[in-house]
PDB file of N, CA, C, O and CB in Angstrom:
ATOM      1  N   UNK A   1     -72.986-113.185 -51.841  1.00  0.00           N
ATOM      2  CA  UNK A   1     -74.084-112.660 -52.628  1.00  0.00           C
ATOM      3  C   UNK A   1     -73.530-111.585 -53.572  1.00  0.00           C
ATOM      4  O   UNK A   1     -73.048-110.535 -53.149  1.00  0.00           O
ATOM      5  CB  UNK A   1     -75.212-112.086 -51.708  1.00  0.00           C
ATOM      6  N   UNK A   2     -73.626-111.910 -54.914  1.00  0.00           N
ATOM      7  CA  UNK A   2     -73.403-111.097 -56.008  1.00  0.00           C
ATOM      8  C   UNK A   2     -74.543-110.070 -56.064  1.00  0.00           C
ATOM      9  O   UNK A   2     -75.724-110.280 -55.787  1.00  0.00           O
ATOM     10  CB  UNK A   2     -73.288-111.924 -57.273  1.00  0.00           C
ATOM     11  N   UNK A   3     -73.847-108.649 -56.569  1.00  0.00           N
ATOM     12  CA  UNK A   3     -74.839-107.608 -56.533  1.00  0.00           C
ATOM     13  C   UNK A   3     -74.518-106.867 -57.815  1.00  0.00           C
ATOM     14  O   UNK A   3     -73.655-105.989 -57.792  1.00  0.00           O
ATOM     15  CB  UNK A   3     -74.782-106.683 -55.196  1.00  0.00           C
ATOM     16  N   UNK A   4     -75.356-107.257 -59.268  1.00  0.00           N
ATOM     17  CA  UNK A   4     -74.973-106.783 -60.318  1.00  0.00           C
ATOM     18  C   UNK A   4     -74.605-105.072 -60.517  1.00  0.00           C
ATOM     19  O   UNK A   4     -75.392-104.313 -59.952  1.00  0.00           O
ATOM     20  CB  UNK A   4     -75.946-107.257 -61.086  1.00  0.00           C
ATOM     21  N   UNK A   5     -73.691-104.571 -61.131  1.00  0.00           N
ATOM     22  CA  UNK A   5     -73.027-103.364 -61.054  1.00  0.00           C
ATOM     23  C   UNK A   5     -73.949-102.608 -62.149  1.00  0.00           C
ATOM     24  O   UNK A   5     -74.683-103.119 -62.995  1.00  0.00           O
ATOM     25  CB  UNK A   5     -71.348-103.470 -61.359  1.00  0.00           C
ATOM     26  N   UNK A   6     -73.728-101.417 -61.920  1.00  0.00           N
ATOM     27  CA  UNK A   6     -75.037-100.886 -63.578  1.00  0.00           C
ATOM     28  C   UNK A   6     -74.144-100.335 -64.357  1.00  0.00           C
ATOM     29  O   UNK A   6     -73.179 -99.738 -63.878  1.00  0.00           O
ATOM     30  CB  UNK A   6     -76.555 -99.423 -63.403  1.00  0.00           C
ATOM     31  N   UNK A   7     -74.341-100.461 -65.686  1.00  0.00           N
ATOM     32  CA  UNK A   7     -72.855-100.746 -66.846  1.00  0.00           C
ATOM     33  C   UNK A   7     -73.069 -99.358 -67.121  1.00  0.00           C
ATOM     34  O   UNK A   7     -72.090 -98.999 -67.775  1.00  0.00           O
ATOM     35  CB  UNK A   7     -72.880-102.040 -68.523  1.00  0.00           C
ATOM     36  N   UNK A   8     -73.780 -98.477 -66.969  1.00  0.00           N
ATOM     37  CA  UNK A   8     -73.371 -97.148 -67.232  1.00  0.00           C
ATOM     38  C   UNK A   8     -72.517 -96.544 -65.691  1.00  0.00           C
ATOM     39  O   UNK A   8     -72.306 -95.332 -65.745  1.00  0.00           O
ATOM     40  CB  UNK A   8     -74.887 -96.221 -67.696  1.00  0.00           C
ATOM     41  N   UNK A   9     -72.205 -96.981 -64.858  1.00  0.00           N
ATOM     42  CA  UNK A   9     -71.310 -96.911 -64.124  1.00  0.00           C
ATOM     43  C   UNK A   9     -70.204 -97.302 -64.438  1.00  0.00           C
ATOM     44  O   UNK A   9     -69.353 -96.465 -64.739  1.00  0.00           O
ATOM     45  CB  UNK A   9     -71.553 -97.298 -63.289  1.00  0.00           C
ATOM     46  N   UNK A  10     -69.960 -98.414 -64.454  1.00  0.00           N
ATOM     47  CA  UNK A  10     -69.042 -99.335 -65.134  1.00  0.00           C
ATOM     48  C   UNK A  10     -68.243 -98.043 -66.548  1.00  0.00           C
ATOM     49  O   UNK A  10     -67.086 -97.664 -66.730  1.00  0.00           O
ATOM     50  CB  UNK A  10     -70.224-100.996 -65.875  1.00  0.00           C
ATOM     51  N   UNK A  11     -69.370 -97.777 -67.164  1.00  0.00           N
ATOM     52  CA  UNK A  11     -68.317 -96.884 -68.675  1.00  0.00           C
ATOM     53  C   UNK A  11     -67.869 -95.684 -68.336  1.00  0.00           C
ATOM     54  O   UNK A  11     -67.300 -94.935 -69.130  1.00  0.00           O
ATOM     55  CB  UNK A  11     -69.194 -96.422 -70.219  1.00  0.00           C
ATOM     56  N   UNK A  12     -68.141 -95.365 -66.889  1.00  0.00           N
ATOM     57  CA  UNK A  12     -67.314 -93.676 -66.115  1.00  0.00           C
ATOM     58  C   UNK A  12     -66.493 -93.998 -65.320  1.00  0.00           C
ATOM     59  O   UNK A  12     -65.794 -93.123 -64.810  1.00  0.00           O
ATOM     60  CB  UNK A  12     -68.215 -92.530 -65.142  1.00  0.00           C
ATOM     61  N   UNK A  13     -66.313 -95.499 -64.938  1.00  0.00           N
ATOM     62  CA  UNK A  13     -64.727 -95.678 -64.263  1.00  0.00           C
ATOM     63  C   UNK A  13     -63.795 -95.685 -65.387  1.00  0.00           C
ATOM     64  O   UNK A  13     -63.904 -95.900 -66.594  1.00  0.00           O
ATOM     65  CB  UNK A  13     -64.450 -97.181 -63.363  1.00  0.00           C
ATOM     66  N   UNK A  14     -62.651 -95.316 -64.436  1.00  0.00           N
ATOM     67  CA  UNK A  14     -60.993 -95.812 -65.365  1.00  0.00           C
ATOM     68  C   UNK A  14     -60.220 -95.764 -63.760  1.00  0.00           C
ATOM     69  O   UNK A  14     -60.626 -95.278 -62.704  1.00  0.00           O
ATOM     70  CB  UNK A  14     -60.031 -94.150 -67.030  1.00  0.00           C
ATOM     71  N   UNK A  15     -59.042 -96.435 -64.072  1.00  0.00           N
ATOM     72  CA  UNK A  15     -58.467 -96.656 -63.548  1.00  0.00           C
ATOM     73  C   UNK A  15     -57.506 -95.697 -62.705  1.00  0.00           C
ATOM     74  O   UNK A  15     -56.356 -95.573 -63.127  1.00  0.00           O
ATOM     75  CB  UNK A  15     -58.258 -97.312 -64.151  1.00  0.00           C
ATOM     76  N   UNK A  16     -58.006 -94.776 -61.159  1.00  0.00           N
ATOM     77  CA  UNK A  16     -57.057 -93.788 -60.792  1.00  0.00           C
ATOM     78  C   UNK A  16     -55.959 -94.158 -60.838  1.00  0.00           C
ATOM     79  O   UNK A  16     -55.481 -93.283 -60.116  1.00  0.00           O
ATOM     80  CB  UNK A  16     -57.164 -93.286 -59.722  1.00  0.00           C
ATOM     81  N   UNK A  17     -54.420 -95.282 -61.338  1.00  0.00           N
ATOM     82  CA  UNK A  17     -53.782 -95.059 -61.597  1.00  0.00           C
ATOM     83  C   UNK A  17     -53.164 -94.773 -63.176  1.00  0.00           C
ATOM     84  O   UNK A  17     -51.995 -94.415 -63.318  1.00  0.00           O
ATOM     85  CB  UNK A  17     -53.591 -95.580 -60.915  1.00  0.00           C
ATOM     86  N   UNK A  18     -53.885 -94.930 -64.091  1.00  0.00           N
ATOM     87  CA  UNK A  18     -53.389 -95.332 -65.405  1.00  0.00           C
ATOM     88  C   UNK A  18     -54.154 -94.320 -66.115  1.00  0.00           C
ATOM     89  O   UNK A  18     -53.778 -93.836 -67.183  1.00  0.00           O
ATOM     90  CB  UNK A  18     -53.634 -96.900 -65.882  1.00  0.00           C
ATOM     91  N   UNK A  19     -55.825 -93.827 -65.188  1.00  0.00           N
ATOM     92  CA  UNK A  19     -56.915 -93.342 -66.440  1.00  0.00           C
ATOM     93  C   UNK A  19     -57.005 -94.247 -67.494  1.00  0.00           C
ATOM     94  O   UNK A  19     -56.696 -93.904 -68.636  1.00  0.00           O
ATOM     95  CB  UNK A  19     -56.528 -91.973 -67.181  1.00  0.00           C
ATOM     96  N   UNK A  20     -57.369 -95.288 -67.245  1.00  0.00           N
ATOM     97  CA  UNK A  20     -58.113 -96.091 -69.118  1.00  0.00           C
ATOM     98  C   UNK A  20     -58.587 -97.009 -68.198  1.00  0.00           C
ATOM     99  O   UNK A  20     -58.372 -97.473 -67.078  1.00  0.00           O
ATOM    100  CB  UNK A  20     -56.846 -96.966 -70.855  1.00  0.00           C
ATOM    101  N   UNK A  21     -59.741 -97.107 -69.692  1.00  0.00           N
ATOM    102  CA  UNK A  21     -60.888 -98.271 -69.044  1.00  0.00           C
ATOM    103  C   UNK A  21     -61.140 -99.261 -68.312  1.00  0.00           C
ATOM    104  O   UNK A  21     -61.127-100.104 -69.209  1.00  0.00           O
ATOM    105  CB  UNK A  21     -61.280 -98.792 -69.563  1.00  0.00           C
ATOM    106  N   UNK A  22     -61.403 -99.953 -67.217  1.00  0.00           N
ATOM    107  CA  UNK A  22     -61.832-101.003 -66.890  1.00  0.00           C
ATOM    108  C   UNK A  22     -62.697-101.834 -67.343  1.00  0.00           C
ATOM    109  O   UNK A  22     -63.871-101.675 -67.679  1.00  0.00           O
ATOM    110  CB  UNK A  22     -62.043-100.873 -66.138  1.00  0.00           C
ATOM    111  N   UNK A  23     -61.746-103.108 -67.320  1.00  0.00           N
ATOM    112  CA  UNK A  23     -62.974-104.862 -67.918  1.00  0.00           C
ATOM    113  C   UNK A  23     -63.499-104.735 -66.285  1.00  0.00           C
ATOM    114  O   UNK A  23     -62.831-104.375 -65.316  1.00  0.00           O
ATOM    115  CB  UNK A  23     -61.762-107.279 -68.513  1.00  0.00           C
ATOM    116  N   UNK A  24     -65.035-105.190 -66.336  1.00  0.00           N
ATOM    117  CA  UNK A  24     -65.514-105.777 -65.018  1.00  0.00           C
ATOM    118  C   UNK A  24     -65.713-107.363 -65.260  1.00  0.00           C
ATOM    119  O   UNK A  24     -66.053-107.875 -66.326  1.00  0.00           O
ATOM    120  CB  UNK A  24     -66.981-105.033 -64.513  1.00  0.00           C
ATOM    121  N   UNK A  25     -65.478-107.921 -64.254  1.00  0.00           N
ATOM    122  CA  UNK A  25     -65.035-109.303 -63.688  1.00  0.00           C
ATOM    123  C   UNK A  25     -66.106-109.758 -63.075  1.00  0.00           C
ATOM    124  O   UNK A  25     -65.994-109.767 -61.849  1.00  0.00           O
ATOM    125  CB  UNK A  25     -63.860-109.331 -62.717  1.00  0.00           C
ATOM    126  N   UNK A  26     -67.322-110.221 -63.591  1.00  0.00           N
ATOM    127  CA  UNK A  26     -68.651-110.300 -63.014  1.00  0.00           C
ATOM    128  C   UNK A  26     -68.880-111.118 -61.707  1.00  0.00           C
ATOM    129  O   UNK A  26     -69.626-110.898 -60.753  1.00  0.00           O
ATOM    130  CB  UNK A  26     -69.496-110.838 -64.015  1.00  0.00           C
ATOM    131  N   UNK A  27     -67.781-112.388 -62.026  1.00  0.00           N
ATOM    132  CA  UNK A  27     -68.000-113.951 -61.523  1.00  0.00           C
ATOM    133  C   UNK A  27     -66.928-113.302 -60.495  1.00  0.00           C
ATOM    134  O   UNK A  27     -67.743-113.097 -59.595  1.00  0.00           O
ATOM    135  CB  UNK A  27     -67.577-115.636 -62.686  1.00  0.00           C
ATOM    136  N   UNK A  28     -65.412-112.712 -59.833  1.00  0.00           N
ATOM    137  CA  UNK A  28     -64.909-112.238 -59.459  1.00  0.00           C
ATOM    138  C   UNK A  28     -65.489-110.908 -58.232  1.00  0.00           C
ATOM    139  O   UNK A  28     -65.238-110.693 -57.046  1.00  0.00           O
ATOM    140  CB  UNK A  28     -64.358-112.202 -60.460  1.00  0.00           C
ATOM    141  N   UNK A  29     -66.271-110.307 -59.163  1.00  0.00           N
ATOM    142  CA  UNK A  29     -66.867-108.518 -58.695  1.00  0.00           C
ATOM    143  C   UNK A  29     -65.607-107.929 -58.136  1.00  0.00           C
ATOM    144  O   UNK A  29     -65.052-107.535 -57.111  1.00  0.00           O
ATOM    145  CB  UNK A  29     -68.308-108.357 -57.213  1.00  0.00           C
ATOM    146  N   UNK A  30     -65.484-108.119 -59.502  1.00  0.00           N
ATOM    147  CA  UNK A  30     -63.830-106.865 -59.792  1.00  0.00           C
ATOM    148  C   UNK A  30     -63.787-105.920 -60.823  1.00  0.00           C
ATOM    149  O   UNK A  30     -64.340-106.126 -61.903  1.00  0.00           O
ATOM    150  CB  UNK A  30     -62.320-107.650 -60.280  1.00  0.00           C
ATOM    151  N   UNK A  31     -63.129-104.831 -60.546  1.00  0.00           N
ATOM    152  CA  UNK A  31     -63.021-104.162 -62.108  1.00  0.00           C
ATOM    153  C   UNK A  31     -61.298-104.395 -62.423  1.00  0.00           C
ATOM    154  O   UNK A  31     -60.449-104.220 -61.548  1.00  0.00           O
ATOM    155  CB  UNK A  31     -63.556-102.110 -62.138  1.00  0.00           C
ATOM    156  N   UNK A  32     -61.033-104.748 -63.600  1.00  0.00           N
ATOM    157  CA  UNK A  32     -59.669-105.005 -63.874  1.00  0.00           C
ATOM    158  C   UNK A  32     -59.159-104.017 -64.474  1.00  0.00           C
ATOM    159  O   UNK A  32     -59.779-103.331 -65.286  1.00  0.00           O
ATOM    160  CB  UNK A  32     -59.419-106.081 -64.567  1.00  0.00           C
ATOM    161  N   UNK A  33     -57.593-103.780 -64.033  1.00  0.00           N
ATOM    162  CA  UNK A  33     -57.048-102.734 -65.049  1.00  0.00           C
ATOM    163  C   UNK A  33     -55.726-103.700 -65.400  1.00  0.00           C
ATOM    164  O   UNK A  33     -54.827-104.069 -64.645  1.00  0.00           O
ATOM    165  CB  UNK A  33     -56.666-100.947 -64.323  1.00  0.00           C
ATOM    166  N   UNK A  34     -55.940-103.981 -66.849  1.00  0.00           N
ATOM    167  CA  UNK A  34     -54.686-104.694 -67.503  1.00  0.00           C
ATOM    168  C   UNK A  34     -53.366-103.566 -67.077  1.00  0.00           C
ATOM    169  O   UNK A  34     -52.296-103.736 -66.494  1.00  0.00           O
ATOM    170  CB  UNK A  34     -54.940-104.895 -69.479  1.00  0.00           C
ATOM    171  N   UNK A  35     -53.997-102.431 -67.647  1.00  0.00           N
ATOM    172  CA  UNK A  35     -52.541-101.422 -67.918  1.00  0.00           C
ATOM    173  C   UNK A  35     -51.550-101.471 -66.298  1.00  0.00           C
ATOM    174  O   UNK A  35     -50.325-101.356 -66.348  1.00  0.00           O
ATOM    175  CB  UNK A  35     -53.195 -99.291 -68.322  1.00  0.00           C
ATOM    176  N   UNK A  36     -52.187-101.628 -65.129  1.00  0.00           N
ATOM    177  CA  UNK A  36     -51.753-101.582 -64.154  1.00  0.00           C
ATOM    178  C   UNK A  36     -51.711-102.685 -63.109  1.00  0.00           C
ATOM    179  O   UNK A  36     -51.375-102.654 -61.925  1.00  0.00           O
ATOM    180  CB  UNK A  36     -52.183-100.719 -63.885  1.00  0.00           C
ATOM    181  N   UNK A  37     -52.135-103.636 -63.863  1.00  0.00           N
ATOM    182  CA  UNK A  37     -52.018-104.854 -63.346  1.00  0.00           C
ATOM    183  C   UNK A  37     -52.417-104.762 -61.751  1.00  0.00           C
ATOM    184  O   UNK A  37     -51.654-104.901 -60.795  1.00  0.00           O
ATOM    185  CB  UNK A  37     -50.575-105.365 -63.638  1.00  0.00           C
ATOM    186  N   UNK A  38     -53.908-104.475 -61.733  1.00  0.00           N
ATOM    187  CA  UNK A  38     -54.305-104.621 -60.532  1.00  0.00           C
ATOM    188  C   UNK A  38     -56.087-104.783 -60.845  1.00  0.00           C
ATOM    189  O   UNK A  38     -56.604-104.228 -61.815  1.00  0.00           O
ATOM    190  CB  UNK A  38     -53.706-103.298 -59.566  1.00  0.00           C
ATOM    191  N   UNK A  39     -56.859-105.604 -59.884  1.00  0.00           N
ATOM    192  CA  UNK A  39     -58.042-105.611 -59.943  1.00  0.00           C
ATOM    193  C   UNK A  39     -58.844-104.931 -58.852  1.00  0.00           C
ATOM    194  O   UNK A  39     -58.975-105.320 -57.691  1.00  0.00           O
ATOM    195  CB  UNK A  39     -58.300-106.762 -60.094  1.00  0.00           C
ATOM    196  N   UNK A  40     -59.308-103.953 -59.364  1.00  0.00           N
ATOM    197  CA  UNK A  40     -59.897-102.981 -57.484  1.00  0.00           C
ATOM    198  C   UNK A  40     -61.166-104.463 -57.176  1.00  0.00           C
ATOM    199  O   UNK A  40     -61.390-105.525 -57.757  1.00  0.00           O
ATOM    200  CB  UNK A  40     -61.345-100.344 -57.811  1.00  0.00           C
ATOM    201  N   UNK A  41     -61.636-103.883 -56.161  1.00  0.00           N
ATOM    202  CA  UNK A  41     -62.547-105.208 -55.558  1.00  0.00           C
ATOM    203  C   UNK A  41     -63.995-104.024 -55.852  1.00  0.00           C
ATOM    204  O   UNK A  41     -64.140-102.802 -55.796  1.00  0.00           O
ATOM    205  CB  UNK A  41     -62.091-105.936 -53.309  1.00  0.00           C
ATOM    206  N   UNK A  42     -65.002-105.385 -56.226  1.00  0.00           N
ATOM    207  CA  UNK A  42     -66.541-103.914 -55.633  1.00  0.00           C
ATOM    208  C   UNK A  42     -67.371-105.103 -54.697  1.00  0.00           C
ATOM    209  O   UNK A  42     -67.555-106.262 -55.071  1.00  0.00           O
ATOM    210  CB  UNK A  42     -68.181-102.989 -57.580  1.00  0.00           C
ATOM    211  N   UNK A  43     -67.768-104.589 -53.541  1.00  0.00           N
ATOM    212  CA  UNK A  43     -68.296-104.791 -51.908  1.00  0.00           C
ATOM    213  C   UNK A  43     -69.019-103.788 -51.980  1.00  0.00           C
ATOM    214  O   UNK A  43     -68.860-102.572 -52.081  1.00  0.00           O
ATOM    215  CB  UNK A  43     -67.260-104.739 -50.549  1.00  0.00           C
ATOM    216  N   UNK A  44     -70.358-104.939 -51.869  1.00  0.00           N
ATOM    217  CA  UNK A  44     -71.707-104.329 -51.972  1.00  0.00           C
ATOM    218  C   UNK A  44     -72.326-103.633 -53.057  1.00  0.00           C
ATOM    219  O   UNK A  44     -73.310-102.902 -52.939  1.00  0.00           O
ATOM    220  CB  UNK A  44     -71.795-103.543 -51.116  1.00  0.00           C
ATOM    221  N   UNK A  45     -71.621-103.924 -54.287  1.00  0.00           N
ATOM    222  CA  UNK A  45     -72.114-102.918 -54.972  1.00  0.00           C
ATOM    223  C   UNK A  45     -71.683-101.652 -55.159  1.00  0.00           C
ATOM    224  O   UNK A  45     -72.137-100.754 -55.867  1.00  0.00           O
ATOM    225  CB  UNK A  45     -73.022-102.804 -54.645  1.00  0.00           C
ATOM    226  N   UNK A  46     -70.533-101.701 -54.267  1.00  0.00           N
ATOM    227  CA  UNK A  46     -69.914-100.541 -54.925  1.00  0.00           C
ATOM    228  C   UNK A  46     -68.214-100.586 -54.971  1.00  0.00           C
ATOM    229  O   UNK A  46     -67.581-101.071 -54.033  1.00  0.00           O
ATOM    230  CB  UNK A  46     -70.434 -99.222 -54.108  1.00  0.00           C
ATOM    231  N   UNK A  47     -67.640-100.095 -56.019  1.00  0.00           N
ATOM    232  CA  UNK A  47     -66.902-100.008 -56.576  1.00  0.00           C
ATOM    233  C   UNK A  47     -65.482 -99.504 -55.460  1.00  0.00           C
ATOM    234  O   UNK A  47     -65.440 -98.355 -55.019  1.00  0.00           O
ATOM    235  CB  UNK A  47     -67.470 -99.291 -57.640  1.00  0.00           C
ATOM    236  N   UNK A  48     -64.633-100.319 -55.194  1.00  0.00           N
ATOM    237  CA  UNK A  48     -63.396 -99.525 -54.200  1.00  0.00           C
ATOM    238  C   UNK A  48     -62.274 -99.133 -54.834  1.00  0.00           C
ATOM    239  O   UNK A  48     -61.586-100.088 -55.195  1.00  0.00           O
ATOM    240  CB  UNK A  48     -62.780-100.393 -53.057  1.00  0.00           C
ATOM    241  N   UNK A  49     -61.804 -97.976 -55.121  1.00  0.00           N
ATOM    242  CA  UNK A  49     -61.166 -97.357 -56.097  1.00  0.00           C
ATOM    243  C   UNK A  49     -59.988 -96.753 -55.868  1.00  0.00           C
ATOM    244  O   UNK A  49     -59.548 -95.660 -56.226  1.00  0.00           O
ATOM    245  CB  UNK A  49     -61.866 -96.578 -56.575  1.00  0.00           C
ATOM    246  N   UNK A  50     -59.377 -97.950 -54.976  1.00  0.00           N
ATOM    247  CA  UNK A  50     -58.290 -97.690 -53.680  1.00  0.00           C
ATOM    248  C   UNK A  50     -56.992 -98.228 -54.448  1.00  0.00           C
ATOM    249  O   UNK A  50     -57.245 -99.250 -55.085  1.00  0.00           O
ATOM    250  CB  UNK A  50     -58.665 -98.717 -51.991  1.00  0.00           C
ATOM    251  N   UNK A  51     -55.713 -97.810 -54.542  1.00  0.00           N
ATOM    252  CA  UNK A  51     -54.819 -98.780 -54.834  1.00  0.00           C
ATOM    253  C   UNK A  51     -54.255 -99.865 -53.475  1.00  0.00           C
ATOM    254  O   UNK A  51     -53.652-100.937 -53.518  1.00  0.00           O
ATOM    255  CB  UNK A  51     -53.664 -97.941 -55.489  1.00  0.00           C
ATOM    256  N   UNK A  52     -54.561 -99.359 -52.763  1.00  0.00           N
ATOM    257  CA  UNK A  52     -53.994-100.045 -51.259  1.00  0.00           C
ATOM    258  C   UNK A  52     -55.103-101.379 -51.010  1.00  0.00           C
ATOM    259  O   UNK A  52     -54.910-102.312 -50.230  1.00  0.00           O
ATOM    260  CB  UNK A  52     -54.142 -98.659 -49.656  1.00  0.00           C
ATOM    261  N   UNK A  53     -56.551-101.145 -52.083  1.00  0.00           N
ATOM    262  CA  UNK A  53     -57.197-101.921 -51.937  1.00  0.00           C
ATOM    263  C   UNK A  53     -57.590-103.383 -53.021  1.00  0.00           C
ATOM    264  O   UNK A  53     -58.345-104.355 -52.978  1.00  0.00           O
ATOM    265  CB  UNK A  53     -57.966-101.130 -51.641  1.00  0.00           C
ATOM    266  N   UNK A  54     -56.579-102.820 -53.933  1.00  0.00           N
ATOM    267  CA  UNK A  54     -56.888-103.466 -54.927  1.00  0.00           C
ATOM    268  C   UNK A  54     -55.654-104.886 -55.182  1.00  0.00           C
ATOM    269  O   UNK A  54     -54.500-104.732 -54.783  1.00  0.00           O
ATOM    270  CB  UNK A  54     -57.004-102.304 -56.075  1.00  0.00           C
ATOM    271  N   UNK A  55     -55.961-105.825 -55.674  1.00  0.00           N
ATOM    272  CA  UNK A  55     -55.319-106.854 -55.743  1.00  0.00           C
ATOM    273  C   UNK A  55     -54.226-106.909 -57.157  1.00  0.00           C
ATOM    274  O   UNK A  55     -54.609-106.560 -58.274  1.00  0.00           O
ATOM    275  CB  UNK A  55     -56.391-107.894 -55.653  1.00  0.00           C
ATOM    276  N   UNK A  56     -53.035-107.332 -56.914  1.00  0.00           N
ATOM    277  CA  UNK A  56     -52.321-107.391 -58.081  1.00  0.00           C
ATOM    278  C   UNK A  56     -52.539-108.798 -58.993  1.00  0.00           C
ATOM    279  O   UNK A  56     -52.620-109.936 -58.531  1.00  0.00           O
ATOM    280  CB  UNK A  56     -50.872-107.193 -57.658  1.00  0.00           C
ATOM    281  N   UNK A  57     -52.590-108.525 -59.981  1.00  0.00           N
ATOM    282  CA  UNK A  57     -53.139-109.514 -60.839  1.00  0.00           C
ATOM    283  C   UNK A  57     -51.766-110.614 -61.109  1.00  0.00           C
ATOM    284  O   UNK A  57     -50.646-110.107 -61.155  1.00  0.00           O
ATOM    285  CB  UNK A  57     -53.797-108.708 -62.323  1.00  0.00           C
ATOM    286  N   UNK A  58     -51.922-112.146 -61.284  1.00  0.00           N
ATOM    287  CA  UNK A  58     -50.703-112.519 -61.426  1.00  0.00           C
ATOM    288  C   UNK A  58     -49.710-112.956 -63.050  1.00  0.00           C
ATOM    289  O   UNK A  58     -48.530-113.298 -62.979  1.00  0.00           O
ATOM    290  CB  UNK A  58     -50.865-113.565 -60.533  1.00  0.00           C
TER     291      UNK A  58
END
């Protein structure tokens, strides 16, 4: 079950390793960070802003 994110949330993340913006990944419920080549995961609706949690992009 997808749980839409609210995009003014979405425009106050960045990425705790890089600081710059995140694409969100709707179909995924990911936020992506190109610069760091990792996608954090969001569960439940909320956003995990973990590097230990986040997936490396390939």
């Amino acid at each position: 079950m997808s749980t839409e994110i609210d995009r003014r949330v979405l425009e106050a993340l960045i990425c705790p390793l890089t600081h710059v913006t995140l694409r969100y990944d709707a179909e995924k419920q990911e936020l992506i960070s190109e610069t760091a080549q990792l996608a954090y995961p969001i569960r439940n609706g909320i956003p995990v802003m973990l590097e230990d949690e986040a997936r490396k992009l390939d």
